[in-house]
C-alpha positions in Angstrom: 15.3 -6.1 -6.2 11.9 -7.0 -7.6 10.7 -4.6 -9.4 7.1 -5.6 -10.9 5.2 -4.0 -13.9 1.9 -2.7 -13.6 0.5 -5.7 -15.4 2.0 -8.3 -12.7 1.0 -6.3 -9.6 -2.4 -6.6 -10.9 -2.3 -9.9 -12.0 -1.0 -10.0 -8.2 -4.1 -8.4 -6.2 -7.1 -10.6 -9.0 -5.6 -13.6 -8.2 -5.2 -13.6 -4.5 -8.8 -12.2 -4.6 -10.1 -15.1 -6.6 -8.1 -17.5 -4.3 -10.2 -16.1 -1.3 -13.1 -15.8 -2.6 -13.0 -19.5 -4.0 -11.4 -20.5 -0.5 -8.1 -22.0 -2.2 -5.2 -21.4 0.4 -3.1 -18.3 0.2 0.5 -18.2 -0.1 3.2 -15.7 1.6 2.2 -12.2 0.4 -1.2 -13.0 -0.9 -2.5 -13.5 3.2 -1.0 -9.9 3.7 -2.5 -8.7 0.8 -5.7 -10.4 1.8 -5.8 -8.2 4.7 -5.0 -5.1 3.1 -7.9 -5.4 0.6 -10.6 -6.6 3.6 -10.0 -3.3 4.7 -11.0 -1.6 1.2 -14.6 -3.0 0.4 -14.9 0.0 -2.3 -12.1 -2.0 -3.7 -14.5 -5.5 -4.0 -16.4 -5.0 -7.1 -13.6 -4.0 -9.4 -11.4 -7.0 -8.1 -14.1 -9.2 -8.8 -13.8 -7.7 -12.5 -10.7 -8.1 -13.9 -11.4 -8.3 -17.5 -12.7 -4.3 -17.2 -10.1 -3.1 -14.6 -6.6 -5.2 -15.6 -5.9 -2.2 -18.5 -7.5 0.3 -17.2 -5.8 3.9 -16.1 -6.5 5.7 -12.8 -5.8 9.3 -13.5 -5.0 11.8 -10.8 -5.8 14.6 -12.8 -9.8 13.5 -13.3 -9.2 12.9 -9.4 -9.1 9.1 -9.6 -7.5 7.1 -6.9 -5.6 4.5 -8.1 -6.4 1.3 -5.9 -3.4 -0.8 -6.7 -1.5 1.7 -6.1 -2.8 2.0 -2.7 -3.0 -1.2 -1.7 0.8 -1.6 -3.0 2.0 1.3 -0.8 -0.2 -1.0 2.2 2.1 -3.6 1.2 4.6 -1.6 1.5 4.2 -0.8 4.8 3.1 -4.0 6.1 7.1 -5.1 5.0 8.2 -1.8 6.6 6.4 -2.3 9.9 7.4 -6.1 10.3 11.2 -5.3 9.1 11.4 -2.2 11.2 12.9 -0.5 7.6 13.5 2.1 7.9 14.8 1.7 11.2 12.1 3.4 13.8 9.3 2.9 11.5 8.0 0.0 13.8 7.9 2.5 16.8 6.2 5.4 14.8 3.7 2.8 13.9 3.1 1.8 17.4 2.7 5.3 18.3 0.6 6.0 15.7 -1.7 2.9 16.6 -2.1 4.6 20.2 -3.7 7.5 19.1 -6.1 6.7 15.6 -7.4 3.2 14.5 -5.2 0.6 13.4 -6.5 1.5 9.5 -6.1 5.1 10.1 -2.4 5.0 11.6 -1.6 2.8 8.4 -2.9 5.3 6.3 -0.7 8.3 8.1 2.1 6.1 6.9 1.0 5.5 3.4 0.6 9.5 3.3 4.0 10.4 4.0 5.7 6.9 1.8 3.3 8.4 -0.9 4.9 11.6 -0.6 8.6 10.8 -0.2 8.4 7.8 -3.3 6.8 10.8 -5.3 9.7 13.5 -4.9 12.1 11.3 -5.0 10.4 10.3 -8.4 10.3 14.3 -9.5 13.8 14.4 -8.1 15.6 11.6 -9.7 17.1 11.0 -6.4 16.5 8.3 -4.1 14.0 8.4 -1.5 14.9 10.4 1.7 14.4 7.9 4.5 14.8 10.8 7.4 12.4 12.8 5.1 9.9 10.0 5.0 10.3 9.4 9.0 10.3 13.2 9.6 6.8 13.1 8.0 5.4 10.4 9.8 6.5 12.5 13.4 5.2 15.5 12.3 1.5 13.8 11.9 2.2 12.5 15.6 1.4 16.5 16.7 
């Protein structure tokens, strides 16, 4: 399993953005990712920078969202969705989609992965798949 460091899923998100904004084609994940950071303008100007934002730390403490963070968990999902993993994620999705904006339903999603990579983080376990479903039923109502 790939497993990235924080410097090459950076390196990730600036070059894809330079590719589309110099109109040089996008490969495989970069066309996803594309998407995903279309749908973030607040994101724009510090992609556009990444000789101030490639070292810098996003603190959660000092209430700081970190946005590759994010728009790795979008990523994420966007595999999920399309590989139906874990199984019935697809569905939710779709249900989801019926009932908020297509941005907003991914974001229900991102909520609850969020939550289950975290405690299986403070855990040490691996992450609960029915946990992480569970969540994503619950926000159905």
């Amino acid at each position: 399993m790939f497993n990235p460091s924080r410097e090459e899923v950076r390196r990730f998100f600036f070059e894809a953005w330079r590719k589309y904004r110099n109109q040089i084609p996008l490969e495989g994940l970069e066309q996803t990712a594309i998407q995903i950071m279309l749908l973030h303008p607040e994101y724009h100007a510090l992609l556009d920078q990444p000789e101030q934002y490639a070292d810098r730390d996003f603190s959660p403490e000092s209430g700081q969202l970190n946005p590759f963070l994010h728009m790795s968990l979008h990523l994420a999902i966007a595999e999920q969705v399309s590989i139906d993993q874990p199984r019935g994620i697809h569905a939710l999705h779709r249900q989801l989609q019926a009932s908020r904006n297509a941005h907003d339903a991914l974001h229900v999603l991102l909520e609850c992965l969020g939550e289950t990579v975290w405690q299986a983080q403070r855990t040490g376990m691996p992450p609960d798949e029915a946990a992480y479903l569970e969540c994503v039923r619950r926000s159905l109502g």
